[in-house]
LUMZAFI-965462 format. One line per 4 residues: number of its first residue (from 1); their letters; for each residue x, y, z of C-alpha. Coordinates in pm, 1 decimal, always signed. Layout:
# residues N
NUM) A) X Y Z | ...
This chain:
# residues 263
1) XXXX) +5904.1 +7931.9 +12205.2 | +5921.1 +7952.3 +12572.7 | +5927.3 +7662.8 +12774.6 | +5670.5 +7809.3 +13023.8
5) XXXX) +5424.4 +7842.4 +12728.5 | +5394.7 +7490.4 +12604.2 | +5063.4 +7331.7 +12639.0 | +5023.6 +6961.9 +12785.0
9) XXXX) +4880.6 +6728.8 +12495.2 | +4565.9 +6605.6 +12484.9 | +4504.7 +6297.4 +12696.4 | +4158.7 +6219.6 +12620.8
13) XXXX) +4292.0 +6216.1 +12224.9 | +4407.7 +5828.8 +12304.5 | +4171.0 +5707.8 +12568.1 | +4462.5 +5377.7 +12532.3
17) XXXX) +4825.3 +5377.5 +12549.4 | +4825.4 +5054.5 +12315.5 | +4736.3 +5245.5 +11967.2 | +5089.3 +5169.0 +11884.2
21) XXXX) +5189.2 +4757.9 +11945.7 | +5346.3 +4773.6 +11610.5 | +5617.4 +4971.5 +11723.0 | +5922.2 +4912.9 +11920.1
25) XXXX) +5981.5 +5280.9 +12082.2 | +5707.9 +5512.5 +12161.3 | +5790.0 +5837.4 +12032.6 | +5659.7 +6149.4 +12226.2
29) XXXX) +5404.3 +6373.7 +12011.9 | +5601.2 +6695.4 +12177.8 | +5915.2 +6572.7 +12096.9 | +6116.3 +6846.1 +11997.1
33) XXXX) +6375.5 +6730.8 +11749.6 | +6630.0 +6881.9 +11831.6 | +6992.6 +6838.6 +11802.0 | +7267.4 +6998.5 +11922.5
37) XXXX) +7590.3 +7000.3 +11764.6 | +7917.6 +7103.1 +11891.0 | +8025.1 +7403.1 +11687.8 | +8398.8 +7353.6 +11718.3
41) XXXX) +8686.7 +7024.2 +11836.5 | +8889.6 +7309.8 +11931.9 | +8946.7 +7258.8 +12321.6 | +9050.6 +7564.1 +12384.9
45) XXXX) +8851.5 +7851.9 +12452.2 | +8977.5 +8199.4 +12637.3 | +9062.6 +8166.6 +13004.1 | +8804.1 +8407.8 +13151.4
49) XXXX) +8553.3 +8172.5 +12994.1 | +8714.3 +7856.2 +13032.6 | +8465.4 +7765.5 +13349.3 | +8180.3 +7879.0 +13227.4
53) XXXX) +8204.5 +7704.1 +12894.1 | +8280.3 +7402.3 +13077.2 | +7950.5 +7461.6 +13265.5 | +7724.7 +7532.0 +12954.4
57) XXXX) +7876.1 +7222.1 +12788.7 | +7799.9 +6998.8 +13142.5 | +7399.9 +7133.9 +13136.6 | +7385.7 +7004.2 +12781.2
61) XXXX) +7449.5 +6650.0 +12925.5 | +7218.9 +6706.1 +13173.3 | +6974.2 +6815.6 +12921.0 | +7053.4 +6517.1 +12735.0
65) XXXX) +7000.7 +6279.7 +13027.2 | +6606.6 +6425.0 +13090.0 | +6533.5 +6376.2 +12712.0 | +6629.3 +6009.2 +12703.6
69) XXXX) +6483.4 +5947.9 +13053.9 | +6120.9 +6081.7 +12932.4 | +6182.3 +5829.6 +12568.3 | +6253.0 +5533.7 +12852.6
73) XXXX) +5997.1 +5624.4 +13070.9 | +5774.9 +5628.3 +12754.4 | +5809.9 +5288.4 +12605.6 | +5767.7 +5144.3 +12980.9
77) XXXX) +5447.1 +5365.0 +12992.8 | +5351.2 +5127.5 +12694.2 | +5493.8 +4831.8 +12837.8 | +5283.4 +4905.2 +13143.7
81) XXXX) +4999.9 +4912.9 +12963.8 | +5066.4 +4614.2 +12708.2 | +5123.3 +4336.3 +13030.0 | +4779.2 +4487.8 +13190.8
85) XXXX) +4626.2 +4344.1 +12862.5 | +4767.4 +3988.7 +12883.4 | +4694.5 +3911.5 +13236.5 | +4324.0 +3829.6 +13072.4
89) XXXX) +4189.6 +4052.8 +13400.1 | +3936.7 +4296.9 +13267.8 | +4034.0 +4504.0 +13575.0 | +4414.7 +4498.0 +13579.1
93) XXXX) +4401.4 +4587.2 +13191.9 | +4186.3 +4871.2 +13209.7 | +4348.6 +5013.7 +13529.8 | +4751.9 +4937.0 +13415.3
97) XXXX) +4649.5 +5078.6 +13039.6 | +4504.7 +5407.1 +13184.7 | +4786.9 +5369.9 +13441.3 | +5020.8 +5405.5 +13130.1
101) XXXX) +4859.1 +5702.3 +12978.5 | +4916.3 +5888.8 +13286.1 | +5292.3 +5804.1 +13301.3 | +5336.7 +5894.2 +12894.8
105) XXXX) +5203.7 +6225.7 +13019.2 | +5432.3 +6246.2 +13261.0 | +5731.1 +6120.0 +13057.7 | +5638.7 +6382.7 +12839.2
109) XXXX) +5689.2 +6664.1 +13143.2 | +6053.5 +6493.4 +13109.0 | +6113.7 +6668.6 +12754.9 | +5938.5 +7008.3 +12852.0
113) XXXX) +6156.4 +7034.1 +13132.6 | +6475.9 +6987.3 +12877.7 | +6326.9 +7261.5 +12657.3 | +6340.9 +7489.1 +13012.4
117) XXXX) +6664.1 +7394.8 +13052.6 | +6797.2 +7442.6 +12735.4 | +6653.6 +7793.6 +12708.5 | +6872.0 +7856.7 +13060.2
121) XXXX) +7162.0 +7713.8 +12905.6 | +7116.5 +7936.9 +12597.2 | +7108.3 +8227.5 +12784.6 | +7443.2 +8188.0 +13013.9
125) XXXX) +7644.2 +8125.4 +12665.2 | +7555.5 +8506.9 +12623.2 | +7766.7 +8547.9 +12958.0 | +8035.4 +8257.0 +12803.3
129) XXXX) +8048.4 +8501.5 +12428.4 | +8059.3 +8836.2 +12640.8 | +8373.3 +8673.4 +12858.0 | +8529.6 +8564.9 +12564.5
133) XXXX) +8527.8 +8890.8 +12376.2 | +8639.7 +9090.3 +12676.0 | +8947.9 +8843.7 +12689.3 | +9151.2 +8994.3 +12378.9
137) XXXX) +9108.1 +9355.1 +12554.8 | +9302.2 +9206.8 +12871.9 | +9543.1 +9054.9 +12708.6 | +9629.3 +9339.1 +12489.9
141) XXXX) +9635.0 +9598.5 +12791.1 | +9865.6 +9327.1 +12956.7 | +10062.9 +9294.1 +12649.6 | +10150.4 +9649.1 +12652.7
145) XXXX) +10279.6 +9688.9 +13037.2 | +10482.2 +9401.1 +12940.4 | +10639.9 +9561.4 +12706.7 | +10679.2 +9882.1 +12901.2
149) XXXX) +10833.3 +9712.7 +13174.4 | +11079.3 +9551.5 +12966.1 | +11183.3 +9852.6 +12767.0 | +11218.8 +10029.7 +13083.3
153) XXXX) +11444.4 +9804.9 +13219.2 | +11647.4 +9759.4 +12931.1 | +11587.2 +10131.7 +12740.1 | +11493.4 +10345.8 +13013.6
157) XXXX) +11572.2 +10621.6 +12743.0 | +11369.6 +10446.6 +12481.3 | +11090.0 +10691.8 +12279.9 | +10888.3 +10396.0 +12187.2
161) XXXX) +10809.5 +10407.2 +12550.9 | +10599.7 +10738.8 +12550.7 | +10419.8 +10575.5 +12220.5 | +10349.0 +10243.4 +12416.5
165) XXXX) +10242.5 +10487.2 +12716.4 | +9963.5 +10657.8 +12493.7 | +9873.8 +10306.9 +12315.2 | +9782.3 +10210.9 +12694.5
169) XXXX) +9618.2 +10451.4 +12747.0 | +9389.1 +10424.9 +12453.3 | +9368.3 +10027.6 +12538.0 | +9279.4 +10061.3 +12939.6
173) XXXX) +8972.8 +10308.2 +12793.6 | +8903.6 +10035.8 +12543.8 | +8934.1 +9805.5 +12868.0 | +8687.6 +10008.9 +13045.0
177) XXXX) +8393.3 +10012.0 +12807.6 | +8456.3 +9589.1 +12828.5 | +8465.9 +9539.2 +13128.3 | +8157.8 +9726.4 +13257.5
181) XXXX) +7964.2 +9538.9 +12982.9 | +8124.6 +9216.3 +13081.2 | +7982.1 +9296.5 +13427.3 | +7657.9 +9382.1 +13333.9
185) XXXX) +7595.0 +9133.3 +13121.1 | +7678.7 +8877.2 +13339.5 | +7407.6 +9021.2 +13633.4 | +7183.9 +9066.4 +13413.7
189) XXXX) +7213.2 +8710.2 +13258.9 | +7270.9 +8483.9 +13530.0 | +6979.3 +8633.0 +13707.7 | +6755.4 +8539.2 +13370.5
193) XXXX) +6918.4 +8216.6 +13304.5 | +6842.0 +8056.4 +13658.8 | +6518.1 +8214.8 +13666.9 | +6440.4 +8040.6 +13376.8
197) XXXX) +6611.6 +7740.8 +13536.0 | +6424.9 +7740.5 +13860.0 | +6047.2 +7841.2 +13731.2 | +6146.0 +7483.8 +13457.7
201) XXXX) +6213.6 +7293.5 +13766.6 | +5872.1 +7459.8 +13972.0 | +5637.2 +7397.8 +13652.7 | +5804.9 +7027.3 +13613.1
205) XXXX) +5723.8 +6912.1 +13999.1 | +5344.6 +7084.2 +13968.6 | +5245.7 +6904.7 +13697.0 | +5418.8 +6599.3 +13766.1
209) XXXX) +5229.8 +6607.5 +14108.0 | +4925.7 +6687.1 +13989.1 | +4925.8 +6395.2 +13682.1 | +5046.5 +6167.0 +14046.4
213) XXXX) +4800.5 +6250.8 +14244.4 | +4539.2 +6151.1 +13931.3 | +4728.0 +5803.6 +13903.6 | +4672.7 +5753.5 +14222.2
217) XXXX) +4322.4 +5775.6 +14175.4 | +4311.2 +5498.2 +13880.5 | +4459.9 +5283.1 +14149.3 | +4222.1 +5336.6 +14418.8
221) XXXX) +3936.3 +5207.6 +14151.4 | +4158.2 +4823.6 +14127.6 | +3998.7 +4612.4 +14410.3 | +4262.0 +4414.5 +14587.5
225) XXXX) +4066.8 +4217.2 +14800.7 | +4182.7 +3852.9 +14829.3 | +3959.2 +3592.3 +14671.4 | +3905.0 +3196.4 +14772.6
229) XXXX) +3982.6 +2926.0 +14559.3 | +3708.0 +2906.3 +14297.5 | +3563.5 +3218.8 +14380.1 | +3463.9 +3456.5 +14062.9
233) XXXX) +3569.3 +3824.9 +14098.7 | +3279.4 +4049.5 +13953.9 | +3318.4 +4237.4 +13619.9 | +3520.6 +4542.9 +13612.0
237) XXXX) +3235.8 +4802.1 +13595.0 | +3444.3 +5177.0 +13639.2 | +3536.6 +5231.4 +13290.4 | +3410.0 +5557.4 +13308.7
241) XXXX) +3528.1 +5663.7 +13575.9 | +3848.3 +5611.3 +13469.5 | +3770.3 +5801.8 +13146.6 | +3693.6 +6114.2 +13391.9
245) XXXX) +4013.1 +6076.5 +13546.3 | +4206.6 +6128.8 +13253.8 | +3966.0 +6384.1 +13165.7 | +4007.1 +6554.7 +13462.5
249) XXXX) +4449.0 +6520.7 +13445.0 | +4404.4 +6673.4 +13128.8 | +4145.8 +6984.5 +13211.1 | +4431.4 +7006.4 +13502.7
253) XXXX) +4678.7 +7072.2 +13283.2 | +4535.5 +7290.7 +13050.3 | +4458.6 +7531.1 +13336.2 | +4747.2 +7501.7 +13480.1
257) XXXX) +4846.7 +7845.8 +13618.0 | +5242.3 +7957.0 +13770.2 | +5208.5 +8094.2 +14088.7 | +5503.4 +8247.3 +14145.4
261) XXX) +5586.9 +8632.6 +14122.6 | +5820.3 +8762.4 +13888.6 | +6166.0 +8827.2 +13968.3
């Protein structure tokens, strides 16, 4: 499924953070699963797609990277949330808890953004396969002047040298056909593989500043003005309106629209 398709989960199902004390991690309900396993210890691949396999195999780091960032980011969402509690201030605890559900949320942006990214990455091995089948074509048309050189140097008079003649000429058609498809695959895929890329990395900063800008909001509700020696601060009374805020972050995200035009 695309990346761009994925739906943000629902806040408002777990008005808390701290549903889950038992646990050491917080896993991420959107968590994909996935695992990607290197299909081969050979090092070697063809030299026209030496780079780019490099490349494809770098992203997957990368990829890596933004999937354990959003599992950290998790469990201090929780943490967050957990300390709020102790500090015995109705206020603090109900401000760092909902605090923490709006950083999960964002964590979670973490592993949506992988999926984006791994759908780019998918999509240049198609230009990594296509290089690597258009190598054996080269090096067979480069085989064969090699070998017409050589005989022409040392049996100018040879009559294997009219056959490797016509074998060339069969293998530079062959080399044709490749080589246009190499190039057009490579347009074409690079274009779609960086779209994908870019309109990830767009969707990933709009929802990350919108679920911000709604943080910011649970902050403005904790009153930080100084208090006297012996003086009583009065009870926390904004509960709800801290419910609507996550309420809000999550209607946000459900109609959450791309605003960009197609390429």
């Amino acid at each position: 499924s695309s990346y761009l398709q994925t739906s943000p989960r629902n806040i408002n199902r777990s008005l808390s953070i701290r549903s889950n004390k038992n646990s050491d991690s917080v896993t991420s309900p959107t968590s994909s699963g996935r695992h990607r396993f290197i299909p081969s210890l050979r090092g070697s691949n063809p030299e026209l797609s030496r780079r780019l396999a490099k490349l494809v195999k770098s992203e997957n780091h990368v990829i890596t990277a933004y999937e354990n960032a959003g599992k950290e980011q998790q469990t201090i969402a929780r943490q967050l949330s957990e300390w709020g509690e102790q500090t015995g201030d109705d206020a603090v605890s109900e401000v760092a808890d909902k605090l923490g559900v709006l950083l999960a949320e964002m964590a979670d942006q973490e592993d949506f953004y992988a999926q984006g990214l791994e759908e780019s990455r998918t999509v240049l091995k198609q230009i990594r396969n296509t290089e690597s089948s258009v190598q054996p074509s080269r090096d067979h048309k480069a085989k064969i002047q090699d070998e017409i050189q050589k005989l022409k140097y040392k049996e100018p008079a040879s009559p294997k040298i009219v056959q490797l003649e016509q074998e060339l000429v069969r293998a530079e058609a062959q080399s044709l056909v490749a080589e246009a498809q190499l190039t057009n695959i490579t347009r074409q895929k690079l274009r779609q593989a960086y779209d994908l890329h870019l309109k990830a990395l767009l969707e990933r900063s709009a929802k990350q500043t919108l679920l911000a800008t709604q943080a910011r909001r649970v902050l403005a509700l904790l009153d930080d003005t100084p208090i006297v020696p012996g003086e009583t601060r009065p009870p926390f009374g904004q509960e709800h309106e801290l419910r609507q805020i996550l309420s809000d972050a999550e209607e946000e995200l459900r109609g959450w629209q791309p605003g960009w035009e197609e390429l």
